[in-house]
Structures are given as structure tokens and as C-alpha cells.
C-alpha positions in Angstrom: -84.6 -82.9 75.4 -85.8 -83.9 78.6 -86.2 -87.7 77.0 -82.2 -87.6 76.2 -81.1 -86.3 79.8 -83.4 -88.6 81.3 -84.4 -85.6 83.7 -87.8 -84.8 84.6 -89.2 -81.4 84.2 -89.3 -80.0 87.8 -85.6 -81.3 87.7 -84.6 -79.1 85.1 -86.6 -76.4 85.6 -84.9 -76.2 88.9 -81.3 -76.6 88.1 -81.7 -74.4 84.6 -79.2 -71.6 83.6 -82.5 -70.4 81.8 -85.6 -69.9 83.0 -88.4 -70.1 81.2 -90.7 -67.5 80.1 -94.3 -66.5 81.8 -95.9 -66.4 78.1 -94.0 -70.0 77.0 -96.6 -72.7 76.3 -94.3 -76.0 77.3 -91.0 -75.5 79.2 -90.1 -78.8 77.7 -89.8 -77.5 74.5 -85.9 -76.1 74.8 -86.4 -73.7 71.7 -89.3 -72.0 73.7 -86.9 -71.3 76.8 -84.9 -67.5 77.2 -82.0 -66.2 78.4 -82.2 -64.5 81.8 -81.5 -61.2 80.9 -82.0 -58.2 83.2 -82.2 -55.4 80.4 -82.3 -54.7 77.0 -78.4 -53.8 76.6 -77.6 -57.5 78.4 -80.7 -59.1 75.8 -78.1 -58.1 72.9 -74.9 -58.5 74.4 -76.0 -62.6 74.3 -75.6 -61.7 70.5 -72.3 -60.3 70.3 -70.1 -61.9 67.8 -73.4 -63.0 65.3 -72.5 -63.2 61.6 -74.4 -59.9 59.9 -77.2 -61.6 57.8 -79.8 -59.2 56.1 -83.3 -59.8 57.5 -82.0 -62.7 59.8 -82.8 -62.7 63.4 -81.0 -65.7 65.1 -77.4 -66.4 66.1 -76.8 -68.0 62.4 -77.5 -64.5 61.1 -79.1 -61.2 62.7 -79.0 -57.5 60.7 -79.7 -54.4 63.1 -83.6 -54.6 63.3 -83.5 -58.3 64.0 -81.3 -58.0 66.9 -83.4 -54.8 68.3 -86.8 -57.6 67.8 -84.8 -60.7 69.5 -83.6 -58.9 72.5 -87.0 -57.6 73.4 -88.5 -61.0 72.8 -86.0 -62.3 75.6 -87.3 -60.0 77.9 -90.9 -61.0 76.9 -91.6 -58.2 74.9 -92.5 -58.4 71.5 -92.0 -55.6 68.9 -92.4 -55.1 65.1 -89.7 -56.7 63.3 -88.6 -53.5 61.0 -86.7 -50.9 61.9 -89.0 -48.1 60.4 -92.1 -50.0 62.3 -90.1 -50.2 65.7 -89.7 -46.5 65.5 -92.9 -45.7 65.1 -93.9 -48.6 67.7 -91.4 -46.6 70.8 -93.1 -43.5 70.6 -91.1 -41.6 73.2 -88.6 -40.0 71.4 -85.7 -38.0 73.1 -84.3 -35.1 72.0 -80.5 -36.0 71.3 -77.9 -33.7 70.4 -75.0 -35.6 71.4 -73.8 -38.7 73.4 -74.7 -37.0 76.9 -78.4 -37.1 75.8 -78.4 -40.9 75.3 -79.2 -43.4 78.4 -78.4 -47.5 78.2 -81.5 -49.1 76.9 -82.5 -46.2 74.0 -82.5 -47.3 71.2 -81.1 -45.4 68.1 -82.5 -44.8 64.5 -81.3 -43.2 61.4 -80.2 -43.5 57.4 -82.5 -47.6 57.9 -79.9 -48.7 61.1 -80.6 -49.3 64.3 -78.5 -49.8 67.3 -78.8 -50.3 71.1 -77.6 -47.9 73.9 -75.5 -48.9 76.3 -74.4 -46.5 78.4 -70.6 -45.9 77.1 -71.0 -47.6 73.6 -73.8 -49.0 71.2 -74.8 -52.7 70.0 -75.4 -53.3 67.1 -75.7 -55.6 63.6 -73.0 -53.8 61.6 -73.4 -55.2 58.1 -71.0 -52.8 55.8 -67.3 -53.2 57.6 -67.4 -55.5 60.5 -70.4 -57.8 59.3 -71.3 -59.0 63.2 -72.8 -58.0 66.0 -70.4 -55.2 67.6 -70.7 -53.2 70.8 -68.5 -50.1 70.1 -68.3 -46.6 71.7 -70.7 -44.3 70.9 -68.4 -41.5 69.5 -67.1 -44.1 67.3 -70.7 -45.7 66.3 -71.6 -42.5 65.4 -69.0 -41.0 63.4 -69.2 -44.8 61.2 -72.6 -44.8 61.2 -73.8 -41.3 61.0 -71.0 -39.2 60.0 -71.4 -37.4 63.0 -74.4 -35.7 61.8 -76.8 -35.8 65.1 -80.1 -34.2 62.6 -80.1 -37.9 60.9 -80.7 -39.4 64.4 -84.1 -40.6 66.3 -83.9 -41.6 69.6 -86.6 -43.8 70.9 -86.6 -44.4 75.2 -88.8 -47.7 75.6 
């Protein structure tokens, strides 16, 4: 990349959009480079709009797990790529009975789905009707995803 701009490293480094990653190996390599992101709900939101694709985890395709894994690698943190191994990895779980006991940044399991809290709504891969990446209320997330039934729920606070 750097060859086809005809910019030198320090150049773009310094006029980026990006920045790169502490745990990167070569900033010139543009793949290895992250969105600047202050939290978890922001990670995701840079995937709003993604086609649905079952175990995919770019912006060509992403399901809900994928999109829970990408947005903690932009922030540097890696998790397990699974939904069921991503709940068992966040092992602070919260005690939710309705939308008042969620926070932005929890991240919410059930029936093999996951989605990310928000504050007001959720994010999430939503592969039956929608088949993207949505952000939605969470009344209306969990009524579609859940039927409203708040025993099938794990909340995990990373």
C-alpha cells in the first residue's frame, strides 16, 4: 500500500484515520491496521449493514458470534470465536430481569444468539428476518429474539 501512495510510513502513520494496533507486527501491512473505536458498542456499529453469513466474521459476511469476536479484536481483545465458548470465556454474569438490568457493552446470550448492548438497543447479526447486521431497540430485540422470555437470557458484563 504504502508502495502505491508513494508515502512513507511515518507519513501515514501520522495522517491515518486508523491507528494501528499495539500488538500489530508491521503497520505497513493495511489488513493488520484497526478501527479507532472507543468501546465495544462503537467496535460493532463499524459493522452495521453486514450481509448475515453463518460462521463468517468479515464485512463480506458476519453471523452473531463473529461480530461479538471482530469487535473485541478491534479493541485488541481477543475472545473465542463461538458463542457458547464466549460465554463461558465473560464469566461475570448479571442478573437480568428486564431491559433496566442491562448496561451498553453487555453482551447478551440465549436459544445460540448473541447480541451487543447498547444502551437503548442491541447489535447484532440477525440471520432469520433481516439477514444483516441490525442495531434495534432492546424491547424489540427481545420480543424477536427471545419471545420475551427473560429465563432464556445470560448476560455476560466484560
Amino acid at each position: 500500500y504504502g508502495n502505491l501512495s508513494g508515502r512513507s510510513v511515518d507519513d501515514m502513520i501520522a495522517g491515518a484515520r486508523v491507528e494501528v494496533a499495539p500488538y500489530k507486527r508491521n503497520p505497513m501491512d493495511f489488513v493488520l491496521w484497526k478501527p479507532s473505536s472507543p468501546d465495544l458498542p462503537a467496535a460493532a456499529r463499524l459493522y452495521l449493514g453486514a450481509p448475515y453469513l453463518w460462521a463468517g466474521k468479515s464485512f463480506a459476511g458476519i453471523d452473531c458470534s463473529g461480530l461479538v469476536q471482530r469487535a473485541f479484536q478491534d479493541l485488541g481483545r481477543p475472545v473465542p470465536r463461538d458463542s457458547d465458548m464466549q460465554q463461558a470465556h465473560f464469566s461475570d454474569a448479571v442478573v437480568a430481569q428486564g431491559p433496566g438490568d442491562l448496561a451498553p457493552g453487555d453482551l447478551v446470550y440465549g436459544r445460540g444468539h448473541v447480541g451487543i448492548v447498547t444502551g437503548p438497543a442491541v447489535i447484532h447479526a440477525e440471520g432469520t428476518r433481516h439477514m444483516r447486521v441490525i442495531e434495534q431497540p432492546v424491547a424489540a430485540f427481545f420480543r424477536e429474539v427471545f419471545a420475551d422470555d427473560w429465563s432464556q437470557v445470560a448476560v455476560r458484563r466484560p
